[in-house]
C-alpha positions, -999 to +999 in steps of 0.1 A: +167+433-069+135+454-060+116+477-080+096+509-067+073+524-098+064+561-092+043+583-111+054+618-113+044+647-091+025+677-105+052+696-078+082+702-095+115+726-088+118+751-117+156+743-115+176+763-149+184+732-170+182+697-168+184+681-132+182+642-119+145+633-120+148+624-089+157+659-078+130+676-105+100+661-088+091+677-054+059+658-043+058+640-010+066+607-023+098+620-038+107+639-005+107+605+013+132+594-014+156+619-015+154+623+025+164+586+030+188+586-001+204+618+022+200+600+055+218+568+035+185+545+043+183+538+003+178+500+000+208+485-022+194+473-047+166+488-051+157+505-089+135+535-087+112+541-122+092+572-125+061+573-150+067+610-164+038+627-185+062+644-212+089+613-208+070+584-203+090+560-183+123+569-168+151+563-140+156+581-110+190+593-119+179+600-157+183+639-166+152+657-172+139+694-178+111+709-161+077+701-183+040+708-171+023+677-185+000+653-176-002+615-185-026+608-215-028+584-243-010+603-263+022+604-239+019+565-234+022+562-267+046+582-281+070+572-256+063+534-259+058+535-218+039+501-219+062+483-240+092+495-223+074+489-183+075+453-199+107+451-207+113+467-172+092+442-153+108+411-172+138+416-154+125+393-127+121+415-097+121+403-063+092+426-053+079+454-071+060+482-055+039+506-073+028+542-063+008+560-086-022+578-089-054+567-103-048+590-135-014+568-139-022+535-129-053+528-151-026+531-180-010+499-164-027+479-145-033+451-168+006+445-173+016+457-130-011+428-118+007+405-093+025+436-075+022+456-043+001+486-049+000+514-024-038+515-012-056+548+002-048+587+006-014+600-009-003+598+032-015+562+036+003+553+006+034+570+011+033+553+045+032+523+028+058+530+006+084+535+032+078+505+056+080+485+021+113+504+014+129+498+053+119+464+048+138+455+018 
């Protein structure tokens, strides 16, 4: 089992009602996913968690509504995100890879140490993020 750790994208679809997160989030990074998922290159195995401004942490397939919100201490804590990334992580991952944003990953990075974290320019990382994926 393999773990790939989003953060959301500030590019969503303004879909009427509740939609897969997956499909809700329209930045690059998700792009790649939903183009490979299409294209059936989706690692098995593979569990895809989004860090979400308004839900904290959630699945790829979880339903959500479109929100405008950014991640702030606040949001980490009212949606336990910390507590529950632990609980997430203890499940004793193979790998886990983790593409976020500076704003995201501060939140984190003393529990995420000892992962794969996409380095440079939002290319460069989703790069990074899809030789990791067609490696698994």
């Amino acid at each position: 089992m393999h773990l790939l750790l989003l953060s959301c994208s500030k590019v969503k679809r303004k879909d009427e009602g509740p939609c897969r997160a997956m499909d809700l989030y329209d930045g690059p990074s998700f792009r790649i996913l939903r183009k490979m998922e299409r294209e059936g290159r989706m690692p098995k195995g593979l569990d895809i968690m989004i860090v979400s401004g308004k839900y904290g942490i959630i699945g790829s397939n979880d339903e959500v509504e479109y929100y405008d919100r950014i991640i702030d201490e606040d949001a980490i804590a009212s949606t336990n995100s910390r507590q529950k990334l632990q609980g997430i992580l203890s499940r004793g991952y193979d790998g886990v890879f983790v593409n976020m944003g500076k704003n995201y990953i501060w939140h984190f990075d003393d529990i995420l140490k000892g992962n794969i974290f996409a380095n440079g320019r939002i290319g460069e990382k989703n790069a990074q993020m899809k030789r990791w994926l067609l490696s698994l």
